[in-house]
C-alpha positions as CSV (number, residue, x, y, z in Angstrom):
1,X,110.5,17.8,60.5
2,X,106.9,17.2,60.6
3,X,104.7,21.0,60.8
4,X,101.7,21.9,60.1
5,X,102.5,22.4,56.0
6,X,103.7,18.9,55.6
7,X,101.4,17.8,56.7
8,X,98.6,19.9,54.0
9,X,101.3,19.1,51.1
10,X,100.9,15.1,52.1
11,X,97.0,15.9,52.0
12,X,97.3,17.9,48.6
13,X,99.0,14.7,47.6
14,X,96.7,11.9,48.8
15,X,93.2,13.6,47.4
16,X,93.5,12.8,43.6
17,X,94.5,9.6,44.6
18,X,91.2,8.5,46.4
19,X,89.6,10.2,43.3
20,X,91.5,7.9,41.2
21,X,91.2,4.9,43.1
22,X,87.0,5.1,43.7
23,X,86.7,3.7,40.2
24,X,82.6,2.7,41.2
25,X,81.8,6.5,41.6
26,X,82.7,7.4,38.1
27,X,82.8,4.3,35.9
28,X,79.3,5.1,34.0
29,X,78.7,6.5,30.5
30,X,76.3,9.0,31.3
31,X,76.0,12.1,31.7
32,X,78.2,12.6,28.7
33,X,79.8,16.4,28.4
34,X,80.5,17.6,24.5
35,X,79.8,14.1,23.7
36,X,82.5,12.7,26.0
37,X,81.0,9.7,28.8
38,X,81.5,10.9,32.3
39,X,84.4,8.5,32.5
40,X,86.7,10.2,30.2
41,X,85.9,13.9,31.1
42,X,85.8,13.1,35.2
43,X,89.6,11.8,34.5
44,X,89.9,14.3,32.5
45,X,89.1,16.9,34.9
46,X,91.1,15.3,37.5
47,X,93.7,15.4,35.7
48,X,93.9,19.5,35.9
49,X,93.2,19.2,39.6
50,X,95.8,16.9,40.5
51,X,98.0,19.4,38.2
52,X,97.0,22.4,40.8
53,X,97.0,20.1,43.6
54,X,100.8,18.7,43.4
55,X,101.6,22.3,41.9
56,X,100.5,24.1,45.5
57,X,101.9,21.2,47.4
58,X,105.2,21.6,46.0
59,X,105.3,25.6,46.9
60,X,103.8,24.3,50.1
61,X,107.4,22.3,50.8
62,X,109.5,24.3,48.7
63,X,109.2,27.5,51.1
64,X,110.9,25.7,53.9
C-alpha cells in the first residue's frame, strides 16, 4: 500500500543517489578540507548522510 510515508522513505532513498551519481559537480581537487581534495571529503560526507538518510527511512516503513 502506497501512503504518504512510502512515498518520503522512497525519496530518503533516491537523494544520496543523485548525489552519487552527479560525479561533474564534485570531481575537482579543490577546495581541499584538512588536506583532503573535495572529492574524497564530499563522499565522505555523503556517506554520513546517506547513513541518516536510509536510517530515518527505515523508521519511516518500519512503523507501519
Amino acid at each position: 500500500m502506497v501512503n504518504g510515508r512510502t512515498i518520503l522513505a522512497g525519496i530518503l532513498i533516491v537523494i544520496p543517489f543523485i548525489a552519487y551519481f552527479a560525479i561533474p559537480t564534485y570531481n575537482k581537487v579543490e577546495p581541499d578540507l584538512g588536506g583532503l581534495p573535495y572529492f574524497y571529503w564530499y563522499q565522505t560526507l555523503w556517506l554520513a548522510i546517506s547513513t541518516i538518510l536510509f536510517s530515518i527511512a527505515a523508521l519511516l516503513l518500519a512503523r507501519r
